[in-house]
mmCIF file of the N, C-alpha and C atoms, coordinates in Angstrom:
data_MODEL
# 
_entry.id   MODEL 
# 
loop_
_atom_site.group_PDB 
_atom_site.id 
_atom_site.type_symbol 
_atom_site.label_atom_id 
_atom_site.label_alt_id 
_atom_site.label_comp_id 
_atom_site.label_asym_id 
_atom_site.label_entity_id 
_atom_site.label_seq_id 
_atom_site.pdbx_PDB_ins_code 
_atom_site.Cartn_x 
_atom_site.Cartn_y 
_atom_site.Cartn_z 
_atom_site.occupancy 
_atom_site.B_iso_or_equiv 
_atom_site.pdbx_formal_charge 
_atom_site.auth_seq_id 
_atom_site.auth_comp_id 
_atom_site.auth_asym_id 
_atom_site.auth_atom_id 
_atom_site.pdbx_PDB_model_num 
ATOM 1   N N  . UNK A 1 1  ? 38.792  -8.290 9.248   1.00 0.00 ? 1  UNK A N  1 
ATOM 2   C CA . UNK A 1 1  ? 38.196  -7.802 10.465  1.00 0.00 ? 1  UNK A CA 1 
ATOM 3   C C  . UNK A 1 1  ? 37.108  -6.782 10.115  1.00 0.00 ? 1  UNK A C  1 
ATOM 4   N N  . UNK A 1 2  ? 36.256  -7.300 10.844  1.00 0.00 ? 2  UNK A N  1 
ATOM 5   C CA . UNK A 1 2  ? 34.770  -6.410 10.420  1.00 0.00 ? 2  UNK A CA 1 
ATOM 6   C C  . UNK A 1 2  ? 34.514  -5.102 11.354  1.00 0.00 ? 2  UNK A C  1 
ATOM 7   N N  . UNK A 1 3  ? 34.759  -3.764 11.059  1.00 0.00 ? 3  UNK A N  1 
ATOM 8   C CA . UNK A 1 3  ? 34.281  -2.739 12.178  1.00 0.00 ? 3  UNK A CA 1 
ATOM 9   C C  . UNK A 1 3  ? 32.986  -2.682 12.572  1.00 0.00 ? 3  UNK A C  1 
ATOM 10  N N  . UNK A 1 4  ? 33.047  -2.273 14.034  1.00 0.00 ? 4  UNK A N  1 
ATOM 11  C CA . UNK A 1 4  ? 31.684  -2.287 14.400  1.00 0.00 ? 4  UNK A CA 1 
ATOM 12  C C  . UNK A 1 4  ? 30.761  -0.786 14.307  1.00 0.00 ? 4  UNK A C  1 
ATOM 13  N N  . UNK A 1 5  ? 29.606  -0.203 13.647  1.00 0.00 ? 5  UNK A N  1 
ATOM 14  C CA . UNK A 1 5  ? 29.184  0.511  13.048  1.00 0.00 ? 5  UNK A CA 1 
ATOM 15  C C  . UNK A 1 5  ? 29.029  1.446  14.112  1.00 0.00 ? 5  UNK A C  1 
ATOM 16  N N  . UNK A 1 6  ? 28.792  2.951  14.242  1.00 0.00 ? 6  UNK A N  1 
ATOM 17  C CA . UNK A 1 6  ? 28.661  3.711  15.476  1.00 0.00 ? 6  UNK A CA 1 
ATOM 18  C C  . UNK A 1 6  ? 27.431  3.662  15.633  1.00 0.00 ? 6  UNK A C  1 
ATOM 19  N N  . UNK A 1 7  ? 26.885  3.856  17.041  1.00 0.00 ? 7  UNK A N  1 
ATOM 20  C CA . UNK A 1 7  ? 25.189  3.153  17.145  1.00 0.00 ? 7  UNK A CA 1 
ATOM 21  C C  . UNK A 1 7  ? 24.711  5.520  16.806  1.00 0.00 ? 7  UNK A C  1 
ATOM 22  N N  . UNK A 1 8  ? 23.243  5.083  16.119  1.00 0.00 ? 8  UNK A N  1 
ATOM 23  C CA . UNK A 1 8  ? 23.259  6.852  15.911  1.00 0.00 ? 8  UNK A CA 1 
ATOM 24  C C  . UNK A 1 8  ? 22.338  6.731  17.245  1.00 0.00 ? 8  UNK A C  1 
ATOM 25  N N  . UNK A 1 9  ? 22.471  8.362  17.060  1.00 0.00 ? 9  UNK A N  1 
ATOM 26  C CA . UNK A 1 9  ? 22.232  9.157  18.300  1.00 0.00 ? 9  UNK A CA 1 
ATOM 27  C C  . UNK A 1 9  ? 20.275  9.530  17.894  1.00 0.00 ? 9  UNK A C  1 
ATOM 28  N N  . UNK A 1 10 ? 19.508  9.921  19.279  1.00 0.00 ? 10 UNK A N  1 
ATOM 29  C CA . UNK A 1 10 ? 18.430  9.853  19.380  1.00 0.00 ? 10 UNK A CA 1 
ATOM 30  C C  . UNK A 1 10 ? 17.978  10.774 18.219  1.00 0.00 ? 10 UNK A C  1 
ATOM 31  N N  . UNK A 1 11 ? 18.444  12.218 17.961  1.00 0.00 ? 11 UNK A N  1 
ATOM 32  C CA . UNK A 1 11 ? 17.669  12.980 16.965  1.00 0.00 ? 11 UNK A CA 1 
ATOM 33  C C  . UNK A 1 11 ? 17.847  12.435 15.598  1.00 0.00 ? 11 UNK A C  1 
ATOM 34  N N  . UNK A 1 12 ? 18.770  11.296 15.744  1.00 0.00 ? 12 UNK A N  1 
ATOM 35  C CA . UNK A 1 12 ? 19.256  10.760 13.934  1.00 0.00 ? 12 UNK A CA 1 
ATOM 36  C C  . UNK A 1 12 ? 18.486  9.444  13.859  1.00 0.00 ? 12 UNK A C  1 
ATOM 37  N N  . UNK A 1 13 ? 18.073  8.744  14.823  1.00 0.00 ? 13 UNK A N  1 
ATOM 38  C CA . UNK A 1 13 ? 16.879  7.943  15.096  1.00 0.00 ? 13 UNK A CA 1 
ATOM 39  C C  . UNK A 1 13 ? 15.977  8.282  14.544  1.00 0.00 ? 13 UNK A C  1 
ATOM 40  N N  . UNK A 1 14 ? 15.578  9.621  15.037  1.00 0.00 ? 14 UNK A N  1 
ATOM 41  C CA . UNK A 1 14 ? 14.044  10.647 15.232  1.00 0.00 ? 14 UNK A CA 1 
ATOM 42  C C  . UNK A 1 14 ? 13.662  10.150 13.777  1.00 0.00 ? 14 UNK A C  1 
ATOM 43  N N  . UNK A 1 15 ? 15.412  11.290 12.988  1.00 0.00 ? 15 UNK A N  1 
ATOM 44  C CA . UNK A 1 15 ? 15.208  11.557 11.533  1.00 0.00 ? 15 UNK A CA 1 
ATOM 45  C C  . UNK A 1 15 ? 14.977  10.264 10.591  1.00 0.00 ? 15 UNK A C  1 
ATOM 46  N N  . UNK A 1 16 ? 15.767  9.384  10.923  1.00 0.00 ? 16 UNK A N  1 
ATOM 47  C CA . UNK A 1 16 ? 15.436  8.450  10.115  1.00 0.00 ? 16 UNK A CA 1 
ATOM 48  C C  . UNK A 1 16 ? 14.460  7.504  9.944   1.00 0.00 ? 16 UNK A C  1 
ATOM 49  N N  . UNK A 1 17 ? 13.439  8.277  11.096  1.00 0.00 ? 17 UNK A N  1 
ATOM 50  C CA . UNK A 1 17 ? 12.310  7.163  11.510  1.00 0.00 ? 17 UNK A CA 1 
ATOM 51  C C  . UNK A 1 17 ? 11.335  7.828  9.808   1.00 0.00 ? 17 UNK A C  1 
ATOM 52  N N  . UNK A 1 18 ? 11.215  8.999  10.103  1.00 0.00 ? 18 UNK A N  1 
ATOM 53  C CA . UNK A 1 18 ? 10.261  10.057 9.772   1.00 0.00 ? 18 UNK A CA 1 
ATOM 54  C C  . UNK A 1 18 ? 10.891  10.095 7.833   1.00 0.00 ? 18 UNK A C  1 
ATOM 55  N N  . UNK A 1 19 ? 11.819  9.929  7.842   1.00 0.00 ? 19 UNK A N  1 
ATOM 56  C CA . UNK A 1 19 ? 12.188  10.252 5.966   1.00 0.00 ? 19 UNK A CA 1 
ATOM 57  C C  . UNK A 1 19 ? 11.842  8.739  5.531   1.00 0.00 ? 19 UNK A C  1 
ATOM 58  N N  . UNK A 1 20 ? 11.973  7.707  6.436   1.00 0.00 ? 20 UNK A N  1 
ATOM 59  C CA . UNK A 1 20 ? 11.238  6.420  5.843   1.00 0.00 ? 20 UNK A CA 1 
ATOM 60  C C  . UNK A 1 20 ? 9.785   6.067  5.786   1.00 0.00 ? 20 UNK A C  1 
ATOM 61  N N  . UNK A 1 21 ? 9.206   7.224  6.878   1.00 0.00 ? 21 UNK A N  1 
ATOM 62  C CA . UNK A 1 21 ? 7.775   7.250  6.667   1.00 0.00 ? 21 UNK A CA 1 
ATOM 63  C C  . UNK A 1 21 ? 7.220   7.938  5.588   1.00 0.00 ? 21 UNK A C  1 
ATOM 64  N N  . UNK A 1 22 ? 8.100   9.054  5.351   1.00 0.00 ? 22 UNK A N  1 
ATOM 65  C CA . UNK A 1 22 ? 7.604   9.977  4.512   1.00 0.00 ? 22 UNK A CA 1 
ATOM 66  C C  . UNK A 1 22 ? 7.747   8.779  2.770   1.00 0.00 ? 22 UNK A C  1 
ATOM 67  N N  . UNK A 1 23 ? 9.190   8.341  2.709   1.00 0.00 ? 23 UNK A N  1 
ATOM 68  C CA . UNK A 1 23 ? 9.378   7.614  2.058   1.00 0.00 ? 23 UNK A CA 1 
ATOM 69  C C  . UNK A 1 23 ? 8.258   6.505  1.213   1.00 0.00 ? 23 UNK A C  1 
ATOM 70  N N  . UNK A 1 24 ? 7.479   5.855  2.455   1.00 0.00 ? 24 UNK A N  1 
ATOM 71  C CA . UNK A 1 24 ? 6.686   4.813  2.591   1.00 0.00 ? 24 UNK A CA 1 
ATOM 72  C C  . UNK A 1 24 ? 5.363   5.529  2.307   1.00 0.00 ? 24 UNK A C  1 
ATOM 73  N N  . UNK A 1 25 ? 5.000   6.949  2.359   1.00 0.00 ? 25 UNK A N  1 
ATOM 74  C CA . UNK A 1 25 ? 3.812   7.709  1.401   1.00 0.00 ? 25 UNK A CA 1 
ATOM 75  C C  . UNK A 1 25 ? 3.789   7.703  0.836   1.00 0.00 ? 25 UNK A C  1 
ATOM 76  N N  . UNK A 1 26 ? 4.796   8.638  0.182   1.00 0.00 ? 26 UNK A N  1 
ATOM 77  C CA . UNK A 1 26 ? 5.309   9.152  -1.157  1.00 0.00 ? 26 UNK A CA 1 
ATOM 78  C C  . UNK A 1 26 ? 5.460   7.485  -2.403  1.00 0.00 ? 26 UNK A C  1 
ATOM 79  N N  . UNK A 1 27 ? 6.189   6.824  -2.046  1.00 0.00 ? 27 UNK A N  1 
ATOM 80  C CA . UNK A 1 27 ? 6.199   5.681  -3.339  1.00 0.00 ? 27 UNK A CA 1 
ATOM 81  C C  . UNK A 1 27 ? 5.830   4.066  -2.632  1.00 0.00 ? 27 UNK A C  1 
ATOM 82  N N  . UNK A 1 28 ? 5.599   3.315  -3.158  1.00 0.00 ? 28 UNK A N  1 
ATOM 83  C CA . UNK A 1 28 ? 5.340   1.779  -3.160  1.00 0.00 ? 28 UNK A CA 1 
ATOM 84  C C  . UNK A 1 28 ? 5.775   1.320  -4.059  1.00 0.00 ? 28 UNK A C  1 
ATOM 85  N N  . UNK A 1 29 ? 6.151   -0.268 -3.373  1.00 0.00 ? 29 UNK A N  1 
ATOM 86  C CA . UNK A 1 29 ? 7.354   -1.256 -3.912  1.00 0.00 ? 29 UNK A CA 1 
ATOM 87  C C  . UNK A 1 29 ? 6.612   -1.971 -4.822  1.00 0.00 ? 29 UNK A C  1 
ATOM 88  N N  . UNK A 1 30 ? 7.044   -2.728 -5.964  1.00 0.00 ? 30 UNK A N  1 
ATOM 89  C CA . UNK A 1 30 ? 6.393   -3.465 -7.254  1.00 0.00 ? 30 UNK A CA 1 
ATOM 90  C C  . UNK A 1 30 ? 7.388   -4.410 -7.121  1.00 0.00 ? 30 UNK A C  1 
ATOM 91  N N  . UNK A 1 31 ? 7.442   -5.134 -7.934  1.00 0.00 ? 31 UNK A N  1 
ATOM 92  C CA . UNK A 1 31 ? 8.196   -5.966 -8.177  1.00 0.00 ? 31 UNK A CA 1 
ATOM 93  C C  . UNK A 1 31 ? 8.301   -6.261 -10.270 1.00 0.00 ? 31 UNK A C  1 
ATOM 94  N N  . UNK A 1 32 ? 9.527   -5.582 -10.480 1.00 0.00 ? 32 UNK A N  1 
ATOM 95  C CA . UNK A 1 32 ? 9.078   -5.565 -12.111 1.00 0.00 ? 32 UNK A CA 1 
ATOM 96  C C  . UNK A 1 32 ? 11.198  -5.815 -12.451 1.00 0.00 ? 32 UNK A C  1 
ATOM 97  N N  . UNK A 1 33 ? 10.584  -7.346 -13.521 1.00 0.00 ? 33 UNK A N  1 
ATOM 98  C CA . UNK A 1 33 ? 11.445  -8.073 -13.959 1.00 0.00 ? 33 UNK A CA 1 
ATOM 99  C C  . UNK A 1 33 ? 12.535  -8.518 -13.179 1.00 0.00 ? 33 UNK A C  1 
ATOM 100 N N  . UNK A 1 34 ? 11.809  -9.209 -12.271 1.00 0.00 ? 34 UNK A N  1 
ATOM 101 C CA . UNK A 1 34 ? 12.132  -9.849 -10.635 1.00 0.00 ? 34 UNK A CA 1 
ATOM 102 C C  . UNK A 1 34 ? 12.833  -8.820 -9.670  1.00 0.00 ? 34 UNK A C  1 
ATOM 103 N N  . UNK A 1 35 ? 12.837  -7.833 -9.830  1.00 0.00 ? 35 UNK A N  1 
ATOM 104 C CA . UNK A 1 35 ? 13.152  -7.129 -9.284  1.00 0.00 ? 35 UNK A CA 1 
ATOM 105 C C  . UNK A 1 35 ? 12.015  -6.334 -8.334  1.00 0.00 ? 35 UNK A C  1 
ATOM 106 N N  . UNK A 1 36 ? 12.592  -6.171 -7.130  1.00 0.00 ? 36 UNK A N  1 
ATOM 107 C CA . UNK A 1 36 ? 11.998  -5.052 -6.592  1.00 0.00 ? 36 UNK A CA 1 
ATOM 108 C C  . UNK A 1 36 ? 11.953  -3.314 -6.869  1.00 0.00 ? 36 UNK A C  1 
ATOM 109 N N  . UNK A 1 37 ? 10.996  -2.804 -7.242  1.00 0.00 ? 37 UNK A N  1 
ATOM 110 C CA . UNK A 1 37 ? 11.615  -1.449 -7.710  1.00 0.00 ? 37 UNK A CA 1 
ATOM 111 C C  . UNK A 1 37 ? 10.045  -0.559 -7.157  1.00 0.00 ? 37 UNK A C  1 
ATOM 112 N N  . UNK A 1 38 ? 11.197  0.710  -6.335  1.00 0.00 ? 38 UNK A N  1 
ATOM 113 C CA . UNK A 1 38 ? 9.839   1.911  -5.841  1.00 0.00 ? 38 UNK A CA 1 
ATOM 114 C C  . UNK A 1 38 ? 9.081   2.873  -6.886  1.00 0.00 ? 38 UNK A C  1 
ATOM 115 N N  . UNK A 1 39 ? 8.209   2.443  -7.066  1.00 0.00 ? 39 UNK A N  1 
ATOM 116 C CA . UNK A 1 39 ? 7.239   3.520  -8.221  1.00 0.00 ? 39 UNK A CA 1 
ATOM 117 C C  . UNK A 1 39 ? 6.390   4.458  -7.234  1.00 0.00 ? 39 UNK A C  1 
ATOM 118 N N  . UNK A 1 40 ? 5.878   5.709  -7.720  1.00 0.00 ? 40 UNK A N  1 
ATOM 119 C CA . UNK A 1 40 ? 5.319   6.615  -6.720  1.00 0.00 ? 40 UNK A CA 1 
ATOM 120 C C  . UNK A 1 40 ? 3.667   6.294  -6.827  1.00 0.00 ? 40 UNK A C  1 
ATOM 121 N N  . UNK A 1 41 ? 3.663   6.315  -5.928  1.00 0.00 ? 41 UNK A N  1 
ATOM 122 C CA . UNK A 1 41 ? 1.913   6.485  -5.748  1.00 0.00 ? 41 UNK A CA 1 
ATOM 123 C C  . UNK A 1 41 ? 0.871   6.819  -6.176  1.00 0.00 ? 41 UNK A C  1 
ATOM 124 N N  . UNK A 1 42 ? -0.079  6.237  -7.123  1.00 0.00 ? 42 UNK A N  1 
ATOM 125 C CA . UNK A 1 42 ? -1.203  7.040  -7.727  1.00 0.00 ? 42 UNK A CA 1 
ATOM 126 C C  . UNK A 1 42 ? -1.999  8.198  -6.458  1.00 0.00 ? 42 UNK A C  1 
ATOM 127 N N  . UNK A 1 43 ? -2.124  9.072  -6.759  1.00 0.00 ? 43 UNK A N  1 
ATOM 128 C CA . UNK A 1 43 ? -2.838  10.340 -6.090  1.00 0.00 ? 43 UNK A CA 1 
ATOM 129 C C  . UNK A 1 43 ? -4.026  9.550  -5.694  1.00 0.00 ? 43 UNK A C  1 
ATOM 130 N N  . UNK A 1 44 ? -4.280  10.092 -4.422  1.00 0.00 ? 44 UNK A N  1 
ATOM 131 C CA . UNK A 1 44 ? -5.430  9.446  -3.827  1.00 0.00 ? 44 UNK A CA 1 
ATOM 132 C C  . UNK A 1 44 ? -6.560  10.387 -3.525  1.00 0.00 ? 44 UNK A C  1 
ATOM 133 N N  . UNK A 1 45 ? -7.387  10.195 -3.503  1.00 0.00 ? 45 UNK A N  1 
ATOM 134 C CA . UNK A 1 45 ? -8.376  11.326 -2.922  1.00 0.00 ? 45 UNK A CA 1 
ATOM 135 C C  . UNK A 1 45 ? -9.708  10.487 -1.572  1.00 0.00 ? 45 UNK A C  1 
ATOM 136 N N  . UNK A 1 46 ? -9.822  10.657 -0.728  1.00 0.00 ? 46 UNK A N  1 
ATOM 137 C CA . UNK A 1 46 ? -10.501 9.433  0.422   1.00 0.00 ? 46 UNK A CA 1 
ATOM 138 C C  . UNK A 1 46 ? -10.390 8.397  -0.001  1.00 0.00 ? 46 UNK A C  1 
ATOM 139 N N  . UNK A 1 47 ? -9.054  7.951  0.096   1.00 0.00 ? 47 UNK A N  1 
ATOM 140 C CA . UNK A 1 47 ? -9.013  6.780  -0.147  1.00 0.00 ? 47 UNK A CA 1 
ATOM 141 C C  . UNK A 1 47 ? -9.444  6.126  -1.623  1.00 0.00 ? 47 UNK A C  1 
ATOM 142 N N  . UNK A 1 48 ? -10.045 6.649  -2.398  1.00 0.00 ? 48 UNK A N  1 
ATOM 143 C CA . UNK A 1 48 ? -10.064 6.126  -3.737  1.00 0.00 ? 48 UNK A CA 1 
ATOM 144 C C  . UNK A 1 48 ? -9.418  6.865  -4.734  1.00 0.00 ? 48 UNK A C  1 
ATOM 145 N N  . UNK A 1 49 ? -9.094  6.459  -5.971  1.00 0.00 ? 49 UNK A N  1 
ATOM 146 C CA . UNK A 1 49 ? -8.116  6.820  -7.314  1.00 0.00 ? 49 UNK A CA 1 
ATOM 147 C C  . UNK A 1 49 ? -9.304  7.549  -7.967  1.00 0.00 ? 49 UNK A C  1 
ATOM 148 N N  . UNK A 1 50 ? -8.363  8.713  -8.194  1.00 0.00 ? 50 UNK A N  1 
ATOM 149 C CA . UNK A 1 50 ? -9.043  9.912  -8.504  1.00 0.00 ? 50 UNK A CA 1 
ATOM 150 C C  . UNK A 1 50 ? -10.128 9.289  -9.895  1.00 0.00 ? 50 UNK A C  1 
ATOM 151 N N  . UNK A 1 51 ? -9.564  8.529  -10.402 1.00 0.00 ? 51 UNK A N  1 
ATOM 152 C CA . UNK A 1 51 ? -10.389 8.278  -11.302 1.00 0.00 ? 51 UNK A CA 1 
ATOM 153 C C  . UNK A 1 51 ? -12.467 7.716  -10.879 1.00 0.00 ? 51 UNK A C  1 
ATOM 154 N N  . UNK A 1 52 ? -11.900 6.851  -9.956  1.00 0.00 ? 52 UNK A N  1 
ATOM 155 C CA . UNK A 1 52 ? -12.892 6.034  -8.908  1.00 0.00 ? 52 UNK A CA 1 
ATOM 156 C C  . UNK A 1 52 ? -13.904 7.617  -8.808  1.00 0.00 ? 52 UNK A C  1 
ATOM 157 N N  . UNK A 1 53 ? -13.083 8.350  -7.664  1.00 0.00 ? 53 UNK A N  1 
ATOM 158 C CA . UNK A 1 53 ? -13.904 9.228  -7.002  1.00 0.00 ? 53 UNK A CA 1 
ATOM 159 C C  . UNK A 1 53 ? -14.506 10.266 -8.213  1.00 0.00 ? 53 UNK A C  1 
ATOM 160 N N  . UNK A 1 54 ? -14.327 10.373 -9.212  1.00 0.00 ? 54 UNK A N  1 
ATOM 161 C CA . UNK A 1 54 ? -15.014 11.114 -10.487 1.00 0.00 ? 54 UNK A CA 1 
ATOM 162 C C  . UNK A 1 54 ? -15.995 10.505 -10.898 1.00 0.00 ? 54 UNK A C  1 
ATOM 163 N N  . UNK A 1 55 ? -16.156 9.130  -11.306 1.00 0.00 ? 55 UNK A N  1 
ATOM 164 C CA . UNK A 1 55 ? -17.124 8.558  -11.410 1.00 0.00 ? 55 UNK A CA 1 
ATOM 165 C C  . UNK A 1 55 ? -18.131 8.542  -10.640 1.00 0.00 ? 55 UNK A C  1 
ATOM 166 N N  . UNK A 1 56 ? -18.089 8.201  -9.079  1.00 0.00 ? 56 UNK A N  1 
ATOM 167 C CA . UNK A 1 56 ? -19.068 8.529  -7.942  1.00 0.00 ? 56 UNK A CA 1 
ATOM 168 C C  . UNK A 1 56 ? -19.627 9.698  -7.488  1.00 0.00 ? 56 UNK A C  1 
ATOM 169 N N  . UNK A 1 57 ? -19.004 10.883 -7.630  1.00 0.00 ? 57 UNK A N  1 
ATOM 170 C CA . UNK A 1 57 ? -19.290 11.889 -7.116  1.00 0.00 ? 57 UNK A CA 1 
ATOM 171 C C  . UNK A 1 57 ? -20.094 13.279 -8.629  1.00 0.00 ? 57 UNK A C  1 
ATOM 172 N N  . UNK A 1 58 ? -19.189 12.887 -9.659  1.00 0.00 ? 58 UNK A N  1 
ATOM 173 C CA . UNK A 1 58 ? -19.156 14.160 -10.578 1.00 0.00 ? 58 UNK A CA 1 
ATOM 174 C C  . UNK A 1 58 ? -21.033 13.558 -11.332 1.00 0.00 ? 58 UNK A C  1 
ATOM 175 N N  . UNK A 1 59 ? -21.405 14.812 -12.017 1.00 0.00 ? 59 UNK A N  1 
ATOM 176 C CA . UNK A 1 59 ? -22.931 15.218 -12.340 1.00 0.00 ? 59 UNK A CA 1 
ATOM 177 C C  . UNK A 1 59 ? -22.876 14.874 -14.258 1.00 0.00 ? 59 UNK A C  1 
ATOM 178 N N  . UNK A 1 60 ? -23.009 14.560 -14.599 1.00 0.00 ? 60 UNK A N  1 
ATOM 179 C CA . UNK A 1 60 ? -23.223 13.933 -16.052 1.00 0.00 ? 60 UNK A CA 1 
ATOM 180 C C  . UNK A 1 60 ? -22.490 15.833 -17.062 1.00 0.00 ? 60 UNK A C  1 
ATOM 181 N N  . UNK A 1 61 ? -23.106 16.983 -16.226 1.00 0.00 ? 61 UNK A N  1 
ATOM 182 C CA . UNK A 1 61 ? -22.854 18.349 -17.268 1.00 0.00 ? 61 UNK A CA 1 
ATOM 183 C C  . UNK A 1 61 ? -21.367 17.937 -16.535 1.00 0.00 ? 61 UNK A C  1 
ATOM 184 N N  . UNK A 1 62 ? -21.184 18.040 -15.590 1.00 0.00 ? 62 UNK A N  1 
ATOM 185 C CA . UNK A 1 62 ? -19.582 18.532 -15.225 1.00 0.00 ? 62 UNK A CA 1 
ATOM 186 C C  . UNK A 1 62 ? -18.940 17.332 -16.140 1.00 0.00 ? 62 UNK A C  1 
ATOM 187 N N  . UNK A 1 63 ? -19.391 16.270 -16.588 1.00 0.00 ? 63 UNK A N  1 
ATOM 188 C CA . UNK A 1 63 ? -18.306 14.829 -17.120 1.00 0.00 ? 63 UNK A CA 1 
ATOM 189 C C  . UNK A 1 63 ? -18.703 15.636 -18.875 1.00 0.00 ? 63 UNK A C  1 
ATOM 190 N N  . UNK A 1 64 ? -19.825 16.177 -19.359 1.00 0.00 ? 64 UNK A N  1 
ATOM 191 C CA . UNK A 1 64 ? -19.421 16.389 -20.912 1.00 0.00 ? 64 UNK A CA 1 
ATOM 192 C C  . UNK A 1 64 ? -18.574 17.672 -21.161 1.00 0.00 ? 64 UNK A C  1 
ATOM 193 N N  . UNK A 1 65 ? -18.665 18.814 -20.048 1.00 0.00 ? 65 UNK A N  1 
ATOM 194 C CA . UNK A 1 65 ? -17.953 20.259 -19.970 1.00 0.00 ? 65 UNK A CA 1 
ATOM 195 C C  . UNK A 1 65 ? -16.516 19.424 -19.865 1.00 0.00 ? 65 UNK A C  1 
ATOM 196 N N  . UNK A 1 66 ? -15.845 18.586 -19.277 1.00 0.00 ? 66 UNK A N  1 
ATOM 197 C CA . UNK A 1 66 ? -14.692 17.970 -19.423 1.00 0.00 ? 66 UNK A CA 1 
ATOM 198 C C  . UNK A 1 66 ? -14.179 16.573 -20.225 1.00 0.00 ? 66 UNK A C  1 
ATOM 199 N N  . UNK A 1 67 ? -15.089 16.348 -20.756 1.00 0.00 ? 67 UNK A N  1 
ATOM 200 C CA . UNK A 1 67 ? -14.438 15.771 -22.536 1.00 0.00 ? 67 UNK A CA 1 
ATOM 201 C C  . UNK A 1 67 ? -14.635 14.137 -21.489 1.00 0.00 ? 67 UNK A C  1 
ATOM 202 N N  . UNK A 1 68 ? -15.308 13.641 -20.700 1.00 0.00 ? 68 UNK A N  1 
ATOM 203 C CA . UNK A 1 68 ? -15.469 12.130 -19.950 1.00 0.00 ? 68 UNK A CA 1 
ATOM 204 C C  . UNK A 1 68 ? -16.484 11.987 -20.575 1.00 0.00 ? 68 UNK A C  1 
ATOM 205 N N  . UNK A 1 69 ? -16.714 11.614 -21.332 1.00 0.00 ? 69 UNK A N  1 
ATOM 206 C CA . UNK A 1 69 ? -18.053 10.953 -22.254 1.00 0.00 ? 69 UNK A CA 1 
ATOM 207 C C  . UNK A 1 69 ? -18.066 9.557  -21.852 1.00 0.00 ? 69 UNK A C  1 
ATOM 208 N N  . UNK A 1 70 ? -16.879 9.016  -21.787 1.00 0.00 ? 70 UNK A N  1 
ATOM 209 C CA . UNK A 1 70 ? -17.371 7.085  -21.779 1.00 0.00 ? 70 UNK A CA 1 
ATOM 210 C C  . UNK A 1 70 ? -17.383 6.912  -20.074 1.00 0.00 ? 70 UNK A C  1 
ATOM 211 N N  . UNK A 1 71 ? -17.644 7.513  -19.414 1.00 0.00 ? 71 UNK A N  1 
ATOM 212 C CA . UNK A 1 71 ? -17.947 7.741  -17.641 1.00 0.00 ? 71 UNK A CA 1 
ATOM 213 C C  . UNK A 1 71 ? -19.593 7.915  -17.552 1.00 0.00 ? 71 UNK A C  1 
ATOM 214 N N  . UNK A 1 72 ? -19.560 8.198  -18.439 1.00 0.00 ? 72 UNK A N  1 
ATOM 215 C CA . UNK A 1 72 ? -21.498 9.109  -18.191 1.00 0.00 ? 72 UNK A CA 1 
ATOM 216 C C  . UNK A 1 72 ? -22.052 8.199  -18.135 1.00 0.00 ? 72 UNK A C  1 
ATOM 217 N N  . UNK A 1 73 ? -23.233 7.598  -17.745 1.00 0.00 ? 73 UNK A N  1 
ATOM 218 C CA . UNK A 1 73 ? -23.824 6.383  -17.735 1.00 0.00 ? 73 UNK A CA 1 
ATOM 219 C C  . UNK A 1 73 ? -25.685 7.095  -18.037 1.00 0.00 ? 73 UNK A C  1 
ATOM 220 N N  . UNK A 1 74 ? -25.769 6.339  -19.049 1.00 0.00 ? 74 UNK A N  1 
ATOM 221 C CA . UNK A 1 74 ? -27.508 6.825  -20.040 1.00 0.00 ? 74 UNK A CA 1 
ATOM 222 C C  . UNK A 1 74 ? -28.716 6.637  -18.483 1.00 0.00 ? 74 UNK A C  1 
ATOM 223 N N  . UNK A 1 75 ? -29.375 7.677  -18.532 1.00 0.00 ? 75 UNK A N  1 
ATOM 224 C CA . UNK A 1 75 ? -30.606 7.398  -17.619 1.00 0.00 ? 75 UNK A CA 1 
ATOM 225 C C  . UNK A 1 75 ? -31.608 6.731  -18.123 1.00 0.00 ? 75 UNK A C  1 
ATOM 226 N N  . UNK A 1 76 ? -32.110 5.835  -17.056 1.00 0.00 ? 76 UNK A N  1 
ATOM 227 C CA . UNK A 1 76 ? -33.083 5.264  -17.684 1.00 0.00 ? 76 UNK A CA 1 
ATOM 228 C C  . UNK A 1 76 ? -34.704 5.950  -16.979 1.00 0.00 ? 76 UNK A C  1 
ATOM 229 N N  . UNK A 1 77 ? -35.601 5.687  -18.112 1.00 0.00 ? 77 UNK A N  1 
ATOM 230 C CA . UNK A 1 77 ? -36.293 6.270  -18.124 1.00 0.00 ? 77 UNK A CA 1 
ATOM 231 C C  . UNK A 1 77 ? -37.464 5.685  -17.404 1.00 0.00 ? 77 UNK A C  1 
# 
């Protein structure tokens, strides 16, 4: 005989809406050695990987003052 589960109450609703959202920020699902498994999130910055947004935005002195040499791209003349 199977019991029937207690239905939760509105503020445990609320909560469990909100720790699965938070949940669903914080990490994303993969799938590694058929398995499903939650890995956390590369850091984002507008929407692109911090790496992305360094390349687009940063000035050739700020990429050699921080050791990105193979980012720099030669001007042409």
């Amino acid at each position: 005989m199977v019991k029937a589960q207690k239905k939760l109450s509105t503020p445990q609703k609320r909560a469990r809406r909100v720790a699965r959202a938070e949940r669903r920020m914080k990490y994303q699902v993969v799938f590694r050695n058929g398995k499903q498994v939650r890995i956390k999130r590369p850091p984002m910055i507008d929407g692109m990987t911090v790496d992305e947004f360094i390349s687009r935005s940063a000035d050739p002195v700020w990429l050699h003052q921080n050791e990105m040499w193979e980012i720099i791209q030669p001007e042409e003349n």
